[in-house]
C-alpha positions in Angstrom: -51.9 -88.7 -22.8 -50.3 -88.4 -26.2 -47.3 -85.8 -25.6 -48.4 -85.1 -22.2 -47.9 -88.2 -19.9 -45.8 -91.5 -20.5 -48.7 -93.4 -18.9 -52.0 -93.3 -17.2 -53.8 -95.9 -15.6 -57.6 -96.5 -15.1 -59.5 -99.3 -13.5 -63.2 -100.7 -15.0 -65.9 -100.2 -12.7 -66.9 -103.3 -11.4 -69.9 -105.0 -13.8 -72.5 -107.1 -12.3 -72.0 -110.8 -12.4 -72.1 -112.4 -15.8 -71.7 -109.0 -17.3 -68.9 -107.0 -18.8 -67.7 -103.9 -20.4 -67.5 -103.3 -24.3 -66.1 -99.9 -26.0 -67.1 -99.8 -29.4 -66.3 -97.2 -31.7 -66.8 -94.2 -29.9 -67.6 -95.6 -27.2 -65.8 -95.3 -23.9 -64.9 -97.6 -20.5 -66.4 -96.8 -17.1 -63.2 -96.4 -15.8 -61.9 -94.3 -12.8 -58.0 -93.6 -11.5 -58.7 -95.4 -8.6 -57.8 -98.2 -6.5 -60.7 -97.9 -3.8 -63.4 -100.0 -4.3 -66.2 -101.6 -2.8 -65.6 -104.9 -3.8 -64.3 -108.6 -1.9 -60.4 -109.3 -1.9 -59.7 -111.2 -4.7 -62.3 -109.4 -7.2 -61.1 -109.6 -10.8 -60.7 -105.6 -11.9 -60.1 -104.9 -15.2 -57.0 -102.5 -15.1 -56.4 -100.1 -18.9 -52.7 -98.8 -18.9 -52.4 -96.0 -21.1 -49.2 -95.3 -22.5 -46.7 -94.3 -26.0 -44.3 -97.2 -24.8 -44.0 -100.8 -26.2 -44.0 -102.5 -22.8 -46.2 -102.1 -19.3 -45.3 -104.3 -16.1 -48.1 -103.9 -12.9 -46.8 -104.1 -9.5 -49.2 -104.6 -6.5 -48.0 -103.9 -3.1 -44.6 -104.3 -4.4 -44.9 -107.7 -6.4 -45.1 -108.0 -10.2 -48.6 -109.1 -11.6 -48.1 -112.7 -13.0 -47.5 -112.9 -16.4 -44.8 -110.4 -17.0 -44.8 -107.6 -19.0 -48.0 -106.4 -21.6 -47.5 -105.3 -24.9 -49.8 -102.1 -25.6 -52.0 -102.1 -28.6 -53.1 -99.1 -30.2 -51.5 -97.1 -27.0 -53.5 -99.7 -24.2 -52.5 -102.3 -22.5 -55.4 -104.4 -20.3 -55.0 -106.4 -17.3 -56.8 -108.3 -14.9 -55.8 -108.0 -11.4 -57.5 -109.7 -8.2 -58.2 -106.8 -6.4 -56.3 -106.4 -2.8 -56.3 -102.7 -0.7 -52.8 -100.8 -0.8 -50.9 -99.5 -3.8 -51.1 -100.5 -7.6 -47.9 -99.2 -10.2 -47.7 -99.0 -13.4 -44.3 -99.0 -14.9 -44.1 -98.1 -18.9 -41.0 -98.9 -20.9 -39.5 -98.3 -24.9 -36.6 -100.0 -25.9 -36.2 -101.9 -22.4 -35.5 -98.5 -20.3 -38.7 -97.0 -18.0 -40.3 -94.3 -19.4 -42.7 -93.6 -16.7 -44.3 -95.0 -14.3 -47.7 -94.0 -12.2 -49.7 -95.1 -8.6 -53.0 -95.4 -7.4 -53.4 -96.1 -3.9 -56.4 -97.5 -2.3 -57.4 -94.3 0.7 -60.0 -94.1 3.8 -63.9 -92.9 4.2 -64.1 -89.7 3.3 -63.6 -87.2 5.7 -62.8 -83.4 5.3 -63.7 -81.0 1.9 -60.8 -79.1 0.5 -60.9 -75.6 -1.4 -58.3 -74.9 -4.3 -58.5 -72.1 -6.1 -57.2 -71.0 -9.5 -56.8 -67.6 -8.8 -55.3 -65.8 -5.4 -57.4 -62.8 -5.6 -60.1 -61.1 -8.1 -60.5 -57.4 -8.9 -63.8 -55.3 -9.1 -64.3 -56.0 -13.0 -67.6 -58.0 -13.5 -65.9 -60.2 -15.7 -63.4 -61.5 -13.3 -64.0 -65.3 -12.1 -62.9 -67.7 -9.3 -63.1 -71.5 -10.1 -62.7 -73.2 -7.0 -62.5 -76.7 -7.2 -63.6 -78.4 -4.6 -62.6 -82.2 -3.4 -63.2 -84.9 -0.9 -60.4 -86.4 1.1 -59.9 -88.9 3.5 -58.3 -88.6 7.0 -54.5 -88.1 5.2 -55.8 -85.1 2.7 -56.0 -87.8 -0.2 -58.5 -87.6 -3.0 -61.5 -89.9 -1.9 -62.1 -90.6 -6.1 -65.5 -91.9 -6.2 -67.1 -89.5 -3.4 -70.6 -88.4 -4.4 -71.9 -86.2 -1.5 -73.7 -83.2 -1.6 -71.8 -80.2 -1.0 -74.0 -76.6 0.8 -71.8 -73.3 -0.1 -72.1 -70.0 1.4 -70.5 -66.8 0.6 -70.3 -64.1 2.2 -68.4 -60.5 1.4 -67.6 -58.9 -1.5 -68.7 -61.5 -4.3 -71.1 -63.5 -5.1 -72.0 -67.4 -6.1 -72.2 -67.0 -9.4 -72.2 -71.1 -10.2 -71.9 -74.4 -9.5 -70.8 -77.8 -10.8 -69.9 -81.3 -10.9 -68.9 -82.3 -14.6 -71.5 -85.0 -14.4 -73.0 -85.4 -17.9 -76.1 -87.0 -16.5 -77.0 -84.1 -13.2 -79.4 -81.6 -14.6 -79.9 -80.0 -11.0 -79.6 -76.1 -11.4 -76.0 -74.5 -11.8 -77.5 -71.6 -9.7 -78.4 -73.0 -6.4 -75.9 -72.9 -3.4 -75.3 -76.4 -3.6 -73.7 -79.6 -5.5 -73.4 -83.5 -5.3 -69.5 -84.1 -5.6 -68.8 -86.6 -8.6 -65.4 -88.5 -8.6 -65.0 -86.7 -5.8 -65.0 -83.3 -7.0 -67.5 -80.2 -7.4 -66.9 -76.5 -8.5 -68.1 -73.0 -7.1 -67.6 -69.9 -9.3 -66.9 -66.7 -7.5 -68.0 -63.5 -9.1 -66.6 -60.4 -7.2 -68.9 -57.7 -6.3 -68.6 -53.7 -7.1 -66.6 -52.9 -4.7 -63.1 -53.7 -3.2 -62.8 -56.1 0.2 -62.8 -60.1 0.8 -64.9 -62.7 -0.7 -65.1 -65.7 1.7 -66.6 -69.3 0.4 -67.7 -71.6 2.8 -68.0 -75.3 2.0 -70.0 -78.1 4.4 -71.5 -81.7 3.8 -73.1 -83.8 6.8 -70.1 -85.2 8.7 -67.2 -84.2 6.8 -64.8 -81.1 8.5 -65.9 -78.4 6.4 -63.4 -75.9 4.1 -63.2 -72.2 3.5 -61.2 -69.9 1.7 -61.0 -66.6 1.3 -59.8 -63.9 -2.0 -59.1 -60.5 -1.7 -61.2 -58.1 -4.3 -59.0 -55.1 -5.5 -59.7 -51.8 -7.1 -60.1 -52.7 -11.3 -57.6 -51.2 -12.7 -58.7 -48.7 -15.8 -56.6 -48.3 -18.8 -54.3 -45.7 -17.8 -53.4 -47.3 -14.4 -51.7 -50.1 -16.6 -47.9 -50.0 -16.8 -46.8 -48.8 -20.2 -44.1 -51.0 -22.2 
């Protein structure tokens, strides 16, 4: 956050009753940026509001969380909210002007898988990756954030599967077999292009979800003396 954002917000998973959350040293909070969860209206959620400012303020659906404005210490501010579907701000400020402000809205059953890539085509060079990230979204194309559904990938073409992923520190499944569980919603494929120029094509498919599929084009590798000369 430091530098990079004026504020992020993350919400406490939900402890059992009698039970709650403790960071110690370097420890860290079960927390997600989301406001979908499984829980009755009116559930207490523990809600950490990151920011450089000297002042945070939560809205939900519009009206201010009693008791005003939180002063951050040590860079986090922490409220308790009674959970209630729709749309939860944060609003940092320094000095009394906003610095920033951020939204987590509360979105549908998952639905449909979505394929981004980082790169818009490969060339024949072995070395040459696509990280396709791939997401689970609801009815409106919005991140489901706690999705964990296993994803089946096929590729067919020029290229390969060369591996997959999740982030998940505690899945040990194999990064080598043509499919993932999502986790927070999200799983990666690595493309490696074949030997030869033509089209890669990923496929993506879960049970009951609209499947996703993209496709890169492989060029020719170009050798040294095909580079442009400064």
């Amino acid at each position: 956050m430091s530098g990079v954002s004026p504020v992020e917000m993350l919400v406490e998973r939900p402890t059992l009753p009698g039970t709650e959350q403790v960071a110690v040293w370097w420890g860290y909070f079960d927390e997600l940026a989301s406001w979908t969860w499984d829980v009755e209206p009116g559930r207490p959620m523990t809600v950490h509001v990151y920011t450089p400012g000297d002042s945070v303020r939560l809205l939900l659906n519009g009206a201010e969380i009693p008791g005003g404005a939180a002063t951050p210490e040590r860079s986090m501010a922490t409220f308790t909210v009674p959970y209630a579907p729709g749309e939860l701000t944060a609003v940092a400020g320094r000095d009394g002007e906003e610095i920033g402000r951020t939204t987590l809205g509360t979105v549908g059953a998952p639905a449909a898988l979505r394929l981004v890539s980082d790169v818009t085509d490969l060339t024949t060079s072995r070395d040459d990756l696509a990280h396709v990230l791939v997401e689970v979204t609801d009815s409106h194309g919005r991140l489901v954030p706690d999705a964990t559904l296993e994803v089946t990938f096929r590729v067919d073409g020029a290229g390969e599967l060369a591996a997959v992923g999740n982030g998940n520190p505690h899945n040990v499944d194999s990064f080598r077999q043509p499919r993932r569980h999502t986790w927070h919603g999200q799983a990666l494929a690595i493309l490696r292009p074949a030997k030869r120029p033509g089209r890669v094509n990923l496929t993506a498919s879960s049970p009951g979800l609209r499947p996703a599929a993209l496709t890169l084009a492989v060029g020719q590798q170009r050798t040294h003396s095909d580079r442009a000369q400064p």
